[in-house]
C-alpha positions in Angstrom: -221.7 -188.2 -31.4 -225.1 -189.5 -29.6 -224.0 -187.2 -26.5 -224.0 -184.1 -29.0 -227.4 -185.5 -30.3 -229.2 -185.6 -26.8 -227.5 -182.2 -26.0 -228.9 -181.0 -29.1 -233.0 -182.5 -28.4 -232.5 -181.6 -25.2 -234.6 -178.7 -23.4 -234.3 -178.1 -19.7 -236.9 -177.4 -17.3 -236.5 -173.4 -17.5 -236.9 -173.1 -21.9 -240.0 -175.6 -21.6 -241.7 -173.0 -19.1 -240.8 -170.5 -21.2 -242.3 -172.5 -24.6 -245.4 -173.0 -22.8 -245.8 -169.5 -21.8 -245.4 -167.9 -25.0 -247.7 -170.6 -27.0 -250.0 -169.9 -24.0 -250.3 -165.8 -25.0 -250.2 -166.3 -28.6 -253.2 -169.0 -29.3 -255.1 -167.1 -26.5 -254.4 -163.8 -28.6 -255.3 -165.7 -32.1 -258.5 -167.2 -30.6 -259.4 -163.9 -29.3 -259.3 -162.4 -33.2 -261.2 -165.4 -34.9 -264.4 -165.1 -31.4 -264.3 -160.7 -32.6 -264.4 -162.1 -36.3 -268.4 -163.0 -36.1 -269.5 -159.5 -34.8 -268.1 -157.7 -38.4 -268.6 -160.1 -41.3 -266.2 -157.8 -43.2 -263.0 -159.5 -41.0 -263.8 -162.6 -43.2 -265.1 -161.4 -46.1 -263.0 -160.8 -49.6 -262.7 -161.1 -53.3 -261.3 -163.8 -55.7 -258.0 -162.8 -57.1 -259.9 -164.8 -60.5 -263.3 -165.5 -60.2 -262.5 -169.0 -62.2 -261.2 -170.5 -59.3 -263.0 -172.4 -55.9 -260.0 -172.2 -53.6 -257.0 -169.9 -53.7 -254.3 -171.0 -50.9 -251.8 -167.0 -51.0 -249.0 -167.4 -48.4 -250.5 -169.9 -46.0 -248.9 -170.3 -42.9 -250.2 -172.9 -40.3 -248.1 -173.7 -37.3 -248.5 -176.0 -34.3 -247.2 -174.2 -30.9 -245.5 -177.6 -28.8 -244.3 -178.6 -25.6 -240.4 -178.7 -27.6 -241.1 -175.2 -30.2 -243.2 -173.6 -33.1 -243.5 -176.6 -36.0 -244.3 -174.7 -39.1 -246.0 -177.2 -40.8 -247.5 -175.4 -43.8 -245.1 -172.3 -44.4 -246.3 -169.7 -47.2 -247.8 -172.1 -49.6 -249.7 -170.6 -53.1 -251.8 -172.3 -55.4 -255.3 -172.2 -56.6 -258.1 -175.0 -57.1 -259.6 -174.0 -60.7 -263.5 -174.9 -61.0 -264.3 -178.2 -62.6 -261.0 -179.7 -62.0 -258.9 -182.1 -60.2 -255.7 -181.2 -58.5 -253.7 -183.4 -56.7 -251.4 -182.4 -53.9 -248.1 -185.2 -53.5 -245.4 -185.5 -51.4 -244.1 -187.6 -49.1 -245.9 -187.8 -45.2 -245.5 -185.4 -42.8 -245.0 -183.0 -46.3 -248.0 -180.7 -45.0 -250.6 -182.3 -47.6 -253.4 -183.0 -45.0 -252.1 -179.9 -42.9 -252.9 -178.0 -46.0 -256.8 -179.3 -46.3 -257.2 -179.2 -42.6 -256.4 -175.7 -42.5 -259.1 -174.9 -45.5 -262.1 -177.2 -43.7 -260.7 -175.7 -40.2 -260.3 -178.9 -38.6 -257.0 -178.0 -37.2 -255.8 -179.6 -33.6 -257.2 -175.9 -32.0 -255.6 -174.2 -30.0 -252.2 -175.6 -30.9 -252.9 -175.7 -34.1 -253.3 -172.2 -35.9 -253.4 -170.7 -39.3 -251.0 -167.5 -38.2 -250.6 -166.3 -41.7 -252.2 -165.6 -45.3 -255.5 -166.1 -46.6 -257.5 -169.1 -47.8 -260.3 -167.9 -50.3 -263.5 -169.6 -50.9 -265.7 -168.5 -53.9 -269.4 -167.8 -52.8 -270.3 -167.9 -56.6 -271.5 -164.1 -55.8 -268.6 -161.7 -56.4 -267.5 -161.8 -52.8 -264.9 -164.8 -51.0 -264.5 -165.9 -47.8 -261.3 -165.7 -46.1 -261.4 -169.7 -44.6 -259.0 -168.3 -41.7 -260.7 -165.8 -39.9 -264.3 -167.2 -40.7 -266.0 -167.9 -37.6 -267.2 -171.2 -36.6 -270.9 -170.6 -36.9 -270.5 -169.9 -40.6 -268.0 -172.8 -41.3 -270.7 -175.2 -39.8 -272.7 -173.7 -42.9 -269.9 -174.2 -45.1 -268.6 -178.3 -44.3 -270.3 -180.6 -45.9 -272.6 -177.9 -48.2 -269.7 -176.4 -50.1 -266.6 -178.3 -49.3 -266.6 -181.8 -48.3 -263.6 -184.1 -47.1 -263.3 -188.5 -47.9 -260.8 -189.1 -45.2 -258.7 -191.3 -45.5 -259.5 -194.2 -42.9 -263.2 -194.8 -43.6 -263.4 -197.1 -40.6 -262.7 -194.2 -38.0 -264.6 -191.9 -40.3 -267.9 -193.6 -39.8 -269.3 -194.0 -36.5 -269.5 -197.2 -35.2 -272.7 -197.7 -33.3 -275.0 -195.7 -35.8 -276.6 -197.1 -38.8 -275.1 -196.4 -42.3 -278.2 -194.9 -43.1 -278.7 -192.3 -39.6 -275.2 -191.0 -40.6 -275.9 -190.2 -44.1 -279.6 -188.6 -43.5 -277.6 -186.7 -40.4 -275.4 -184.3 -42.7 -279.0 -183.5 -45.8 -281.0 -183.1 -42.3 -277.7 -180.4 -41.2 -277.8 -178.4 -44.3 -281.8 -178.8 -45.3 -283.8 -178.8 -42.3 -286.7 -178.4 -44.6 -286.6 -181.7 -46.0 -289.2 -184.3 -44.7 -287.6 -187.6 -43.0 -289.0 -189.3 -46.2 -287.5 -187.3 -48.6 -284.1 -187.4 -46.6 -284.4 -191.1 -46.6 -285.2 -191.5 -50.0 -282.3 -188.7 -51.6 -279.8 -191.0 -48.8 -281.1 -194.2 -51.0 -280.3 -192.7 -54.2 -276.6 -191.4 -53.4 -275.9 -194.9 -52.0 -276.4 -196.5 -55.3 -274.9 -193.6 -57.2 -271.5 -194.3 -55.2 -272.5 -198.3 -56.7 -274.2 -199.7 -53.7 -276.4 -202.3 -55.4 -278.2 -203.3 -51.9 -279.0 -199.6 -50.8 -281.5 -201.2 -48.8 -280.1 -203.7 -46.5 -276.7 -201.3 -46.4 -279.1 -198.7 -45.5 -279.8 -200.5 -42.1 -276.4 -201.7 -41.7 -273.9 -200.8 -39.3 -270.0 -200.1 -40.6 -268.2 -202.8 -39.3 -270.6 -205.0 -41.6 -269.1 -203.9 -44.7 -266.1 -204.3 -45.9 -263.1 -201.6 -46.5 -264.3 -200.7 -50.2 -268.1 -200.4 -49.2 -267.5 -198.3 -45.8 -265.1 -196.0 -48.0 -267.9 -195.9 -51.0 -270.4 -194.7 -48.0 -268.1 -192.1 -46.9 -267.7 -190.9 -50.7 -271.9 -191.0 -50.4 -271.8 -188.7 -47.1 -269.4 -186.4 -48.7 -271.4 -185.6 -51.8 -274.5 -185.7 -50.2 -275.3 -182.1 -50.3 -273.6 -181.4 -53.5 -271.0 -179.6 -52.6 -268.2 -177.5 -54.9 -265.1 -178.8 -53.6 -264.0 -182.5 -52.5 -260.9 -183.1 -50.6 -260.4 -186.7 -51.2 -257.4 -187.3 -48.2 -255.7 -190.6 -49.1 -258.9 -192.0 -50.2 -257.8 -195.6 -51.8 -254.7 -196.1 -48.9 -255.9 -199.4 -47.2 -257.9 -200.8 -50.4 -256.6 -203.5 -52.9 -255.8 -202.5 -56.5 -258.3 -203.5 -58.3 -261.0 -201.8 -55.4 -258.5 -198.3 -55.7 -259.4 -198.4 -59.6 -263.0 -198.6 -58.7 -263.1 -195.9 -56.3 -261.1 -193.3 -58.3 -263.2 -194.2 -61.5 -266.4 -193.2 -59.7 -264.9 -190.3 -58.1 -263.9 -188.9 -61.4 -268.0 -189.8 -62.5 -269.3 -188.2 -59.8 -266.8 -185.0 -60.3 -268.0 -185.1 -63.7 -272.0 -185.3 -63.3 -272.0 -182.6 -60.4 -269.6 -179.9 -62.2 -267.3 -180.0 -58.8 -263.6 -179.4 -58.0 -261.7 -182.2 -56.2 -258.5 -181.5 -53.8 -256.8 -184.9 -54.4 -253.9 -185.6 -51.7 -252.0 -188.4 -51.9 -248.2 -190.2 -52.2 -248.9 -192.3 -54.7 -248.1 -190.4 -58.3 -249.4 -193.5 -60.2 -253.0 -192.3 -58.7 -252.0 -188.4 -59.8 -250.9 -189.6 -63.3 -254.7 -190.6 -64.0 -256.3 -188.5 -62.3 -255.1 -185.2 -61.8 -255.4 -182.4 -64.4 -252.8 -180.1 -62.1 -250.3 -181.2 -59.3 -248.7 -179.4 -56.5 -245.4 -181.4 -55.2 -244.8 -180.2 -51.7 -241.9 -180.9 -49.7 -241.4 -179.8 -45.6 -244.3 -177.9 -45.3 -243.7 -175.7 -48.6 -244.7 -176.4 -52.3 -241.4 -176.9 -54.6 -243.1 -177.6 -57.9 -246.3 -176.5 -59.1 -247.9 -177.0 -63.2 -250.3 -179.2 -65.4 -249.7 -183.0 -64.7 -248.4 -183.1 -68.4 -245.6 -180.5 -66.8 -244.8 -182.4 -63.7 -244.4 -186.0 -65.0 -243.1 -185.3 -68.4 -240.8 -182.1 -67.9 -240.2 -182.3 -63.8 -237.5 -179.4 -63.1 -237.3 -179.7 -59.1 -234.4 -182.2 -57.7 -237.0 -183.5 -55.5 -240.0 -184.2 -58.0 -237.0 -185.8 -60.0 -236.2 -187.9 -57.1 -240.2 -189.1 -56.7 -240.3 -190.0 -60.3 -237.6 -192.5 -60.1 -238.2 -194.0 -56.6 -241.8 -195.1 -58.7 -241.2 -198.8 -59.9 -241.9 -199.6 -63.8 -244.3 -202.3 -64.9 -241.7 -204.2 -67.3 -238.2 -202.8 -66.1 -236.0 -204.7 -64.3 -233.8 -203.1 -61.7 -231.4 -204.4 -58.6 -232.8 -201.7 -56.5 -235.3 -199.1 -56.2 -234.3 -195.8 -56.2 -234.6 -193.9 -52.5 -233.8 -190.3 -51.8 -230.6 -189.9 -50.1 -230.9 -188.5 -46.6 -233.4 -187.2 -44.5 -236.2 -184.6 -43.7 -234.9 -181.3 -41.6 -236.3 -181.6 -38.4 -239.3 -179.1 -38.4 -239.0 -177.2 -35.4 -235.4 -175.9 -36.7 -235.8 -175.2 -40.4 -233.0 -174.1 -42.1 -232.6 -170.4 -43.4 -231.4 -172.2 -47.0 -233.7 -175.0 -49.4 -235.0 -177.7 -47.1 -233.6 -180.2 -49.8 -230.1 -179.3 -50.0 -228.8 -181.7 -48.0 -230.3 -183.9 -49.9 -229.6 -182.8 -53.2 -227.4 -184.2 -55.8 -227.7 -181.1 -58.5 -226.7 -178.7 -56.4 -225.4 -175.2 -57.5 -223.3 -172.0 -56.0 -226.7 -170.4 -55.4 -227.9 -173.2 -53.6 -225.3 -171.9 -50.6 -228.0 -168.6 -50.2 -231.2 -168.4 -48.8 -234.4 -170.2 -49.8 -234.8 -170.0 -53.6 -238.1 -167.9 -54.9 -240.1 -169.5 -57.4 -239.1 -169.1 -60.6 -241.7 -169.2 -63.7 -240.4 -171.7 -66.1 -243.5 -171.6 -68.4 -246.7 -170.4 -68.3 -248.1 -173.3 -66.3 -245.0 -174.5 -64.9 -243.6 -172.8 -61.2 -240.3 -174.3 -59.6 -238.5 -173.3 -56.5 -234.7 -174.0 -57.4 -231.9 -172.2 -58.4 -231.0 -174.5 -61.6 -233.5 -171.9 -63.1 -231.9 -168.7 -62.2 -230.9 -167.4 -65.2 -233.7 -168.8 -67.3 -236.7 -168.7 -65.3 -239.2 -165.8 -64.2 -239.0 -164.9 -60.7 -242.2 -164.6 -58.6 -241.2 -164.2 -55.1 -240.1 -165.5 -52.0 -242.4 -167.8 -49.6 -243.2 -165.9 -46.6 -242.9 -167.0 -43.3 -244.5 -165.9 -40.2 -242.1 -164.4 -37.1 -244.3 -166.4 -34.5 -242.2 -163.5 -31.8 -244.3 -161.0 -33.7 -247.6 -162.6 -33.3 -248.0 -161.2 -29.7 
């Protein structure tokens, strides 16, 4: 058995040329189309399939080219980002979740990393989109941080360590309004660090990061990424290293802050006790691909997807006394070798006939509610398939 297994990870000397070669000619060819992109704005440019919505993911594919093969690590995903309100993206890690807001801030691991497929629209608030994928870099610098902004999820490697909180605040107003006098950049950086509940703006002002502790330096970088205002927040794991009662007082004031500046907030996380409060829709992705999609009243009251049923009750229950806690049998396919069939069969304890075909479409299930399972053949609506990207045809 463990000789079959290192027969199977195994890749002589010969297919690793060949892999290198071939992710060689297609990132070259793909950086090739997003440098031509800035001499004809209409490469980039779009419409809004509904003008109610910041974001709309349709059919995103981004892949990593490695050493051992093509890891499709967000494969055809769909969903939107409705103005004004919170969605919150779950699954377990390596799921795609931070892939998935990468690829919209273009922060990907370039050149290995590359959005191959689909488009990722972001409303102008003019009647026109951009398409986030092809958009050239000197017009994403104008975007980050102005119109979409990201909390990461470590603020201790977020901030840098030898500047002051205060230069690294003023540094992304000074970016995006050059106009501003130093004064006036110093004194709007003074009033976002005691709107994110700083009570010595002052002295923090002139402090360094490692002088503040975890719930401070991630308040700072919640100050940095609303500094300009911005339409969109992608909060990335943002309570992951604080203590409870510091996680209730960071998702409170993000929800305030939402709230007082009319914005939309990308909310990725694992824990679905952090959804439950604060999401008003939630994507449940699984392997790079989004299995269950609806309200949060749809997903944690009504979940229809084996694996969303699965999260729900791995979660332990303040009051309920159990032996052990519920874990999902099995494990996650390995990525550069996806099945042709649902990523979570082999896994699955409700499986069906169908389930022995290909990968399930989605299937409409209400009018907010989208599944991708077969259990829903005969009653649901069906959409579509996700769409994959022949990485052979990309040459």
């Amino acid at each position: 058995m463990a000789e079959e297994k290192k027969k199977s990870s195994y890749i002589s000397g010969r297919e690793s040329l060949k892999i290198t070669r071939f992710n060689r000619k297609v990132t070259k060819k793909l950086e090739e189309e997003r440098a031509n992109a800035i001499k004809d704005p209409k490469l980039y440019t779009t419409k809004m399939k509904d003008e109610n919505n910041v974001v709309e993911f349709d059919n995103v594919c981004t892949y990593f080219f490695t050493d051992v093969g093509t890891v499709k690590s967000v494969d055809g995903v769909n969903f939107s980002i409705p103005k004004h309100a919170t969605v919150g993206v779950v699954g377990e890690s390596g799921c795609g979740k931070s892939v998935t807001s990468l690829s919209l801030m273009q922060l990907l691991a370039r050149p290995s990393g590359q959005v191959v497929g689909g488009q990722i629209r972001l409303n102008q608030g003019d009647g026109t989109a951009l398409d986030i994928a092809k958009t050239p870099n000197s017009v994403l610098e104008k975007i980050r941080g102005a119109k979409i902004s990201m909390i990461f999820q470590e603020p201790m490697t977020a901030l840098n360590p030898v500047f002051k909180i205060g230069q690294q605040v003023d540094e992304v107003l000074q970016i995006h309004n050059p106009e501003m006098s130093p004064e006036d950049v110093k004194a709007h950086t003074l009033h976002m660090l005691e709107l994110v509940g700083i009570a010595n703006k002052e002295g923090v002002y002139e402090m360094y990061p490692h002088e503040l502790s975890g719930g401070m330096r991630q308040r700072i970088c919640i100050a940095i990424a609303l500094a300009c205002s911005p339409s969109l927040i992608i909060a990335d794991e943002p309570t992951t290293a604080l203590d409870v009662t510091i996680q209730a007082q960071i998702l409170e004031l993000l929800q305030s802050l939402k709230d007082k500046m009319n914005a939309s907030i990308m909310l990725i996380t694992h824990d679905l006790g952090v959804v439950a409060g604060m999401a008003d829709y939630v994507v449940v992705m699984y392997s790079g691909r989004i299995v269950e999609k609806g309200t949060a009243d749809d997903i944690f009251h009504h979940p229809a997807h084996p694996y969303t049923i699965g999260l729900m009750k791995s979660k332990p229950v303040v009051g309920k006394k159990v032996d052990k806690l519920y874990n999902i049998p099995g494990s996650v396919p390995n990525p550069v070798d996806m099945p042709n069939y649902c990523y979570f069969r082999d896994r699955c304890e409700m499986q069906c006939d169908k389930c022995k075909g290909q990968y399930p479409p989605e299937f409409k299930i209400s009018d907010t509610h989208v599944v991708s399972c077969y259990r829903y053949f005969e009653e649901g609506e069906q959409l579509g398939y996700p769409q994959s990207v022949d990485v052979s045809k990309l040459i």
